[in-house]
VEXDREN-2710 file (C-alpha; in Angstrom, 1 decimal):
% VEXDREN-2710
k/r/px/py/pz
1/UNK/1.1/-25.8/27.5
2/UNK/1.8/-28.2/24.9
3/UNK/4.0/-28.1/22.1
4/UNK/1.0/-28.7/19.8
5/UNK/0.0/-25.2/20.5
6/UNK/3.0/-23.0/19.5
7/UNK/4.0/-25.3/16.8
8/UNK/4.0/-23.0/13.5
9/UNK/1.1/-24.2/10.7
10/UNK/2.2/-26.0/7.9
11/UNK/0.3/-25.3/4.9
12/UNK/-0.6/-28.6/3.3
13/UNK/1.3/-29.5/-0.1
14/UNK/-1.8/-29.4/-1.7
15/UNK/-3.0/-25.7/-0.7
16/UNK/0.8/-24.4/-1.9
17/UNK/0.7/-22.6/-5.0
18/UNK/3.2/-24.4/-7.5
19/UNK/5.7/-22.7/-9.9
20/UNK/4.6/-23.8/-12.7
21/UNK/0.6/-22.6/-11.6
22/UNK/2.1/-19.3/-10.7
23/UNK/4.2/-19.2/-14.3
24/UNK/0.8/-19.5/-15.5
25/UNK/-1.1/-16.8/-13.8
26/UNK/1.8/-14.4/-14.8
27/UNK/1.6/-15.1/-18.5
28/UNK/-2.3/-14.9/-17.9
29/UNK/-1.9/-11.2/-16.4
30/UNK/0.8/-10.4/-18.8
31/UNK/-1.6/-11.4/-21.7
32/UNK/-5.0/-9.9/-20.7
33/UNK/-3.0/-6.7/-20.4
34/UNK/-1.9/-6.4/-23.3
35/UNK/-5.9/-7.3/-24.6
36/UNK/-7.2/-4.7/-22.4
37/UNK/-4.4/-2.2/-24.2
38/UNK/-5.2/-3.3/-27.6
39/UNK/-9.2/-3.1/-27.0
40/UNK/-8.9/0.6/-25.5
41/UNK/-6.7/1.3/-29.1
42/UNK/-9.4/0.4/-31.6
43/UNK/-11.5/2.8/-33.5
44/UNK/-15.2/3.4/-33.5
45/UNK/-15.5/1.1/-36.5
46/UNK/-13.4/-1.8/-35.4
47/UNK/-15.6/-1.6/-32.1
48/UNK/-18.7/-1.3/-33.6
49/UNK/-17.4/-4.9/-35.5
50/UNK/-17.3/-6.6/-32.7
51/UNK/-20.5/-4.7/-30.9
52/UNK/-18.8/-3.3/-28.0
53/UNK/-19.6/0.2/-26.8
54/UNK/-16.8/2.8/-26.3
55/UNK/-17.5/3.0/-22.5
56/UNK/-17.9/-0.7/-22.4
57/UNK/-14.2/-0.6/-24.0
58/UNK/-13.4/2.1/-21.5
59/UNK/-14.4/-0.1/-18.6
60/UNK/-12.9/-3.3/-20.0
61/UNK/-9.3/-1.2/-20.3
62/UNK/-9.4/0.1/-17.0
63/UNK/-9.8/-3.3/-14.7
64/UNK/-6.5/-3.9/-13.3
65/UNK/-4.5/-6.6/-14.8
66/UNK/-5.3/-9.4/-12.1
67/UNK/-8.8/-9.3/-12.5
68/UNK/-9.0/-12.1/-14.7
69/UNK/-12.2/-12.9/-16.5
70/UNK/-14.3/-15.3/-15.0
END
């Protein structure tokens, strides 16, 4: 055997998530949540403003947090 072959994997510096990206995704979940919260709050009137259905509201309020929109 050569030492190649047990040698651990080293993920490229590239490929590492860095603090400042993951800073970013938090405030991005943090923020989404608190749309998703907001939008399940309004009224029939306030959605009908904006043309979203209640069960479109529904749906949008219950996707978890880190499913971010596309």
């Amino acid at each position: 055997m050569t030492a190649e072959c047990c040698a651990p994997i080293a993920t490229p510096p590239a490929a590492r998530p860095r603090p400042a990206h993951l800073l970013a995704r938090l405030f991005a979940w943090i923020d989404v949540a608190s749309q998703r919260r907001r939008l399940a709050e309004l009224d029939e009137r306030m959605l009908r403003d904006i043309g979203i259905s209640r069960e479109a509201a529904r749906a949008e309020a219950a996707r978890p947090f880190w499913d971010l929109p596309g």
